[in-house]
C-alpha positions in Angstrom: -30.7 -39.5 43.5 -27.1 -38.2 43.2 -23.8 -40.2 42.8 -20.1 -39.8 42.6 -18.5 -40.0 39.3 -14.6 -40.5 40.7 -11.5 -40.3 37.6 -8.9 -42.1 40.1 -5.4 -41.9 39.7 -5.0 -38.3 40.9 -2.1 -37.6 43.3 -3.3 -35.2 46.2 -1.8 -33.0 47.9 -3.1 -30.0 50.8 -4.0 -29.1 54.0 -8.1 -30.3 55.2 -9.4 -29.9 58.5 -11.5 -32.2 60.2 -15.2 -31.8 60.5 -17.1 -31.9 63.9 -17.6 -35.5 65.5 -20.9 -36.5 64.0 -21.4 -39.1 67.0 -20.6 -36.7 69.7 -22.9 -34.1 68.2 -25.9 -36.8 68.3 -25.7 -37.0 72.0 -24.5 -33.5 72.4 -27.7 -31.8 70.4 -29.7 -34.0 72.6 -28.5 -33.2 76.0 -29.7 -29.3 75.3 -33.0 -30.9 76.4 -32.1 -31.2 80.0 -32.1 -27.8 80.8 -34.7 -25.0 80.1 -31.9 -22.4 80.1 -29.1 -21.4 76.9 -26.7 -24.1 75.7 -24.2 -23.1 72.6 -22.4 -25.7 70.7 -19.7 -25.2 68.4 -17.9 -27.2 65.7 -21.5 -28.9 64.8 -21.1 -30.9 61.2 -23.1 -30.1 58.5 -24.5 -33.2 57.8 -27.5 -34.9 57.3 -28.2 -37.0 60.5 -27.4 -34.2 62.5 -29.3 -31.7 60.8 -32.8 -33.8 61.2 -31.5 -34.5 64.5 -31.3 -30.5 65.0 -34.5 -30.3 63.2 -36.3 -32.4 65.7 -35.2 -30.5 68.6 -37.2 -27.7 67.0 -40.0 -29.4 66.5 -40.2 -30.5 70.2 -40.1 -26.7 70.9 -36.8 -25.9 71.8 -35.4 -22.5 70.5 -33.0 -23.0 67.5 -30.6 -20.2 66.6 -27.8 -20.4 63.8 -25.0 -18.3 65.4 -22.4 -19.3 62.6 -22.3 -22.0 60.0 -21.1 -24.7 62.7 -22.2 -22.7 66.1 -25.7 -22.7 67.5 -27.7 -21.8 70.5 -30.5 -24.0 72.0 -32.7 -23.2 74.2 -35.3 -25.7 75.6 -37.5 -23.7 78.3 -41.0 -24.7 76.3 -40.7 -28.3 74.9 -43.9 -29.4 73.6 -44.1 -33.2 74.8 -47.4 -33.8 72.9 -45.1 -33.4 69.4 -44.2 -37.1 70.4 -48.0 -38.5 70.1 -47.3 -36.9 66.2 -47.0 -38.8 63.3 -44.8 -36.1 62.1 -42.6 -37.3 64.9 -43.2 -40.9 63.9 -41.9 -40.6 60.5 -39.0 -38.3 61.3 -37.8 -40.1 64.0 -38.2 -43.1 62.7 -35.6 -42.1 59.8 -32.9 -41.1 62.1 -31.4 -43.6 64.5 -29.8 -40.8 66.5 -33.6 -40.2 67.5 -33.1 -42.5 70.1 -30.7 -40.3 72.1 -33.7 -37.9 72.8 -35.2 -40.4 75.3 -32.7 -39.9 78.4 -33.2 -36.3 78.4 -36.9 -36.5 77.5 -37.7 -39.3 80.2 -35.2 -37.3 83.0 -37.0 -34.3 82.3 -40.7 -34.6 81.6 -41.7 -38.1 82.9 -42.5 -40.0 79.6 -41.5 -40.6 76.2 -42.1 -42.6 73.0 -39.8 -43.3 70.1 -40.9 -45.3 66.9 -37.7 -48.1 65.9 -35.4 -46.2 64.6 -33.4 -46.5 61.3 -29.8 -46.0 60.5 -27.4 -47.8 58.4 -28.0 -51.4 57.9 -24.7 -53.0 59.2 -26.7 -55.9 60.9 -28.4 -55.9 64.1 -28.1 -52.8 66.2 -30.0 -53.5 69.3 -31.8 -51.4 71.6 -32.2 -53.6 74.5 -28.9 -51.8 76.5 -31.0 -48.4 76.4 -34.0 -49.8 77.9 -32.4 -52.1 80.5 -30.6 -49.0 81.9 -34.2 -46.7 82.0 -35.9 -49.8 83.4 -32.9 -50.5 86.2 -33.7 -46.4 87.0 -37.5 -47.6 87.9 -38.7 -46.6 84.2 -41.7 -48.9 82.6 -41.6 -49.5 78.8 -44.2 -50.8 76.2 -43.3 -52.1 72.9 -46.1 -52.4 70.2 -44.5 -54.7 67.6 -47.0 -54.1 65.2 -46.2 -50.7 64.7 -42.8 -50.9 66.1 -43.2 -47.9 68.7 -41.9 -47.7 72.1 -43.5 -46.1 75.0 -41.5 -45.0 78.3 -43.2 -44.5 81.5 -40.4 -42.7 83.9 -42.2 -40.6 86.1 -40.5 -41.6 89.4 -36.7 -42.2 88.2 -34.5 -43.4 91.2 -30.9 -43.7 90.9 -29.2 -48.0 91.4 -26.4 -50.0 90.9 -25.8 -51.6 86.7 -23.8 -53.4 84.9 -24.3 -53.0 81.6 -25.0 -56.2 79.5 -22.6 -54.2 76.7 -20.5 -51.2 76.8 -22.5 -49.1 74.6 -21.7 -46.1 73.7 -25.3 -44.6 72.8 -26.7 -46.8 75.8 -24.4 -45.6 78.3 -25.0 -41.7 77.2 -29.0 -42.3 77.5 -28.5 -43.6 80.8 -25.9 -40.9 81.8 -28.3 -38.4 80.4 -31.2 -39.9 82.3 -29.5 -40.9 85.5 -28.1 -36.6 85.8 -31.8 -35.5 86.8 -32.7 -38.9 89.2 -33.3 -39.1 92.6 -30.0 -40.5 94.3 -26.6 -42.0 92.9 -26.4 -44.1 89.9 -23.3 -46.4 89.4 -22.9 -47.6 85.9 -20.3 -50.7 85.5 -18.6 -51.9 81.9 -19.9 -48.2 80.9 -18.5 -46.8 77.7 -15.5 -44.4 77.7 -14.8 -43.3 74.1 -13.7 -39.7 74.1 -17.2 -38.5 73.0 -18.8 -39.9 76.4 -15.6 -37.9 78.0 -17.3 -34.9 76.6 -20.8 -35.3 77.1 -20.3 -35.9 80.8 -17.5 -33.0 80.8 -20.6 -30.7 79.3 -23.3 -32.6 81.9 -20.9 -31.3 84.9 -20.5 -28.0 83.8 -24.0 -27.7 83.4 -24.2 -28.7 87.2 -24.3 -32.5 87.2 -22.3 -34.4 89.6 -20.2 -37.2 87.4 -17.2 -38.7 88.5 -15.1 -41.3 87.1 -15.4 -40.0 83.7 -13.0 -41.8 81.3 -13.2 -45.1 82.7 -15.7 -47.9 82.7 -17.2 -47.3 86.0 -19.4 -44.2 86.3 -20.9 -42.4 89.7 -23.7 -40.3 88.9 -25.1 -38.0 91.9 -28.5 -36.7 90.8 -28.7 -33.3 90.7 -32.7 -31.2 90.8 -31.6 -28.8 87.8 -29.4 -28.7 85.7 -28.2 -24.8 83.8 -26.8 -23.6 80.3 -23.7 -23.9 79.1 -20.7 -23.6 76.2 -19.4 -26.8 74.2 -17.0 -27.5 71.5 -16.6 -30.7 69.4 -14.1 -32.6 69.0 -12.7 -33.3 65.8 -14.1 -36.5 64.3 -11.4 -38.8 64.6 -13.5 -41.3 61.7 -13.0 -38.6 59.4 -9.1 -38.1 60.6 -8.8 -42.2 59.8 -10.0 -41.5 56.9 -8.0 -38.7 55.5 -5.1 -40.9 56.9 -6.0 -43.6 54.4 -6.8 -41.9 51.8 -3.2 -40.3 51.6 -1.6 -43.6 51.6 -3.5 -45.0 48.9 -3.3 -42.3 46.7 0.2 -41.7 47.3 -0.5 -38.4 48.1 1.1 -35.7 50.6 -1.7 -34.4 53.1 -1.6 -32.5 56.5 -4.8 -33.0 58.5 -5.1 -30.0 61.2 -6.5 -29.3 64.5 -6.9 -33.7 64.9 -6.8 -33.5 68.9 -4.4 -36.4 68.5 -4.6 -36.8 72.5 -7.9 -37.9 72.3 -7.0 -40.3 68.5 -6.0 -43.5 71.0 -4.8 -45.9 69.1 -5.9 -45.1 65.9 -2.2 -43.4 64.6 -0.7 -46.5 65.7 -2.9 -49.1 63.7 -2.1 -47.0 60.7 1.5 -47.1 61.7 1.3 -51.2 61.5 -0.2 -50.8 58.1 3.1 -48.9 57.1 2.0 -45.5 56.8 4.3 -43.0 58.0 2.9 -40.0 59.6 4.6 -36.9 61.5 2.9 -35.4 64.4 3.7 -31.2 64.2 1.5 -30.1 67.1 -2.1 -30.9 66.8 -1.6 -32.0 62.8 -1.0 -35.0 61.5 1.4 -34.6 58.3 0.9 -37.8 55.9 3.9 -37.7 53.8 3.5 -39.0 49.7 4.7 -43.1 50.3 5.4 -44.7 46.9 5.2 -48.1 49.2 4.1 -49.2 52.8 4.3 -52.6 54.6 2.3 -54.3 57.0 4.0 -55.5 60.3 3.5 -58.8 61.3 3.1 -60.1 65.0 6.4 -61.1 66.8 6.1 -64.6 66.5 6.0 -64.2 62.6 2.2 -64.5 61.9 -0.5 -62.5 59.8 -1.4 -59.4 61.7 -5.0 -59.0 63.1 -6.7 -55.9 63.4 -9.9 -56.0 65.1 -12.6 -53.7 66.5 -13.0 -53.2 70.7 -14.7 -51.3 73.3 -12.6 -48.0 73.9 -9.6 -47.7 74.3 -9.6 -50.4 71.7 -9.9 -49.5 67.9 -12.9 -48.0 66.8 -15.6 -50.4 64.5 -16.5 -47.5 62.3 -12.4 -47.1 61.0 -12.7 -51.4 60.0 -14.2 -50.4 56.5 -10.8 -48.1 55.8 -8.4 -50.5 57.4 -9.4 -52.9 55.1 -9.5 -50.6 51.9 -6.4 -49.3 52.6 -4.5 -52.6 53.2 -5.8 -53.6 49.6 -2.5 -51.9 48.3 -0.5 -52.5 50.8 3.0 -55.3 50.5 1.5 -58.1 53.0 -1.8 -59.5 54.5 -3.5 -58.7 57.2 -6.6 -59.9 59.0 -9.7 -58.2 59.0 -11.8 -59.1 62.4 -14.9 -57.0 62.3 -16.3 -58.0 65.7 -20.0 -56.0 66.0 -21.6 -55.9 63.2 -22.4 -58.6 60.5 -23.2 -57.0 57.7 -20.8 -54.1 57.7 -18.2 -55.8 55.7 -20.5 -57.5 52.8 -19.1 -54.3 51.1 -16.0 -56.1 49.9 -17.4 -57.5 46.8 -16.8 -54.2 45.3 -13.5 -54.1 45.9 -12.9 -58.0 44.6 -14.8 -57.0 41.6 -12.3 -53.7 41.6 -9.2 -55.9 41.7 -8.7 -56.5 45.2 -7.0 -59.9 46.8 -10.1 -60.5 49.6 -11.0 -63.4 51.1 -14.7 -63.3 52.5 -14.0 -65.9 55.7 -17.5 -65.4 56.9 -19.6 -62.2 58.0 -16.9 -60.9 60.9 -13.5 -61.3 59.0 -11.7 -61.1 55.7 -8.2 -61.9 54.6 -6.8 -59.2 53.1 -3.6 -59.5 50.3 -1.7 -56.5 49.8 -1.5 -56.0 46.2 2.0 -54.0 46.5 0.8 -51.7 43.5 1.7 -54.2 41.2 -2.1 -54.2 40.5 -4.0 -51.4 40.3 -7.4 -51.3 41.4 -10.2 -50.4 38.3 -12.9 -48.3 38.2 -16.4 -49.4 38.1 -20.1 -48.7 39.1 -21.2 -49.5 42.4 -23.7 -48.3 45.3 -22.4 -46.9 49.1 -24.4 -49.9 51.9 -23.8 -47.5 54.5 -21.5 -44.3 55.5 -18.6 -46.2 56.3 -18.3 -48.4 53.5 -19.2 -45.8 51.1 -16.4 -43.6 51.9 -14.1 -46.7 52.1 -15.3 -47.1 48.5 -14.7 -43.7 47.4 -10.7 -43.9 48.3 -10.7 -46.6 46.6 -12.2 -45.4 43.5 -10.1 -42.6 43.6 -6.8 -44.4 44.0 -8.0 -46.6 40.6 -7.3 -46.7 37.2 -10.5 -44.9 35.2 -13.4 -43.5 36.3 -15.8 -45.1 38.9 -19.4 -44.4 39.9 -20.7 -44.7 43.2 -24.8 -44.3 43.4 -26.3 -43.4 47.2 -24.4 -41.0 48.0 -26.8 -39.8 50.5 -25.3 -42.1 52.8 -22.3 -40.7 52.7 -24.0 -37.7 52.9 -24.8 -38.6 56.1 -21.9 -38.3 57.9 -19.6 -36.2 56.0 -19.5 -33.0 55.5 -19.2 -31.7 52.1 -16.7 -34.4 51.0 -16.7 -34.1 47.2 -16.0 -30.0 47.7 -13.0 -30.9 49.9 -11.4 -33.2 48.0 -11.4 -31.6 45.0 -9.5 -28.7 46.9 -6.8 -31.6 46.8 -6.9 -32.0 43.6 -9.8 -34.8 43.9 -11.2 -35.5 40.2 -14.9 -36.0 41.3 -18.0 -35.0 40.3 -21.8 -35.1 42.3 -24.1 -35.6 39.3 
């Protein structure tokens, strides 16, 4: 097993460019299965959970052709259902929760499907039930063997209906979209999911000859359509890794210019950095992080601690908490740390006490945060990454410390970005994969 070994300290300095959206390309990837005719997707991440993701779409039969190093072609006109009864299939799938995304087009397309439980990173409970409430609403029947942890999806006669989702999920409301495209009759999906990477799967779904209106807000019409054709898709940006980059300049003091970010589709992610204190300059479509010595988090108007909590687009993102939090760690001032969806995704902050950090643990949703000002810097020290998130919230903070840190399963970060060690150290990163 690789790991990091990070000398912090380093001021940075450069121009990096975003990867693809890894969580876009997960439901991307799988919508090729809807249609037995060309689809071509560019700005696809190199990473792992995307790449087994790509892998199983060969396996189920589809055509898989590398046109560049971030462009391919797929074309689905001889899936092989029967790969599902596999325990090939079994063991892939269950090692990649994105494997759950191939039921909508699966079910919309051929009738039935299966999916073992799938895995992912453990942040605390990550439920399924929005999914299958949605297929079942749509007339689909669904077996779950708890003994071997497999589902089983009868959908043979999908009919379109009224929902209102019990959550707005963002992986539930894409199955359903993706399922809903190829039923008989008009779906209407209330307290759906509207994050820009549902904007773009049902941007693709409509060009592809799907009839989807009221894209971008929480109620969704979906006219279904006999057949759906081919069609040419771009990524966005992944704005995770833009938060990222944006945090990592701040607490290395460093001057970085982040291009091609799509800053129309960011929401409010600029701004919560802005509250942190971090100044940024918008020139175009890049985001230039100028070097701050120093940077000060607002408080509310009435005087008290600012909170910054997760939400349901257009609120801030869950997966950008982790850096938040890291970043305010050197910050002059305290902030609140509300971490609404997950309760295990912050029991990564024992690191960064044990690193030098002011954190207080309140319970498994929030931690109080006290800026350290850069009186005191954070130390280097041995730790492991819990998940992607966390991991790369622990690797700016190893690189903003004094001495060298080592940070052991790396494969998660691996996960979900792209060659991370290789672009930092075109900043002038010190850090090793060993």
């Amino acid at each position: 097993m690789s790991i990091f070994r990070i000398k912090g300290g380093n001021k940075l300095k450069g121009e990096i460019i975003p990867q693809g959206a890894k969580n876009e390309a997960l439901q991307i990837v799988s919508a090729v299965l809807l249609t037995d005719q060309p689809v071509t997707i560019h700005n696809i991440p190199d990473i792992r959970d995307v790449n087994k993701l790509i892998e199983l779409v060969g396996d189920l039969g589809a055509k898989v052709e590398k046109l560049s190093k971030d462009s391919y072609r797929f074309t689905a006109a001889n899936v092989n259902t029967k790969f599902l009864e596999s325990d090939e299939y079994r063991a892939k799938a269950a090692a990649l929760r994105g494997s759950v995304m191939l039921l909508g087009p699966i079910l919309a397309r051929f009738g039935k499907a299966s999916l073992p439980k799938p895995g992912g990173d453990k942040i605390g409970r990550r439920r399924l039930d929005t999914h299958f409430i949605g297929f079942q609403k749509l007339g689909a029947k669904f077996n779950f063997d708890s003994n071997n942890q497999y589902f089983e999806i009868d959908a043979s006669k999908l009919e379109g209906t009224y929902m209102l989702l019990d959550e707005a999920s963002v992986t539930g409301t894409a199955n359903i979209v993706m399922a809903a495209v190829l039923a008989k009759g008009t779906t209407t999906i209330y307290n759906a999911a509207c994050e820009p990477y549902l904007q773009q799967l049902c941007s693709m779904l409509n060009r592809m000859g799907a009839k989807i209106t009221g894209v971008g807000s929480n109620l969704l019409t979906i006219e279904g359509v006999e057949k759906l054709g081919g069609t040419e898709h771009t990524l966005l940006p992944d704005m995770i890794e833009i938060g990222s980059f944006i945090g990592l300049a701040a607490m290395t003091q460093s001057e970085i210019t982040i291009k091609n970010c799509r800053i129309d589709m960011l929401g409010i992610i600029p701004e919560i950095f802005r509250r942190l204190g971090i100044k940024m300059e918008f020139h175009g479509d890049d985001i230039h992080i100028p070097a701050q010595e120093k940077y000060e988090i607002e408080s509310f108007i009435d005087g008290s601690i600012l909170t910054i909590a997760d939400a349901p687009w257009p609120g801030f993102t869950p997966d950008l908490i982790s850096i938040v939090l890291v970043v305010a760690t050197q910050a002059k001032g305290s902030v609140l740390i509300h971490q609404k969806m997950f309760e295990s995704r912050l029991f990564f902050v024992d690191k960064l006490i044990d690193m030098g950090a002011q954190i207080i643990l309140c319970d498994p949703h929030r931690a109080n945060v006290i800026g350290l000002e850069r009186k005191q810097t954070l130390r280097g020290i041995k730790m492991a990454s819990p998940d992607i998130r966390a991991g790369v919230a622990l690797l700016i903070a190893a690189l903003s410390a004094n001495g060298v840190s080592e940070i052991s399963s790396i494969d998660q970060i691996d996960r979900g970005y792209q060659n991370i060690d290789t672009r930092l150290r075109a900043l002038g990163a010190d850090i090793q994969r060993l």
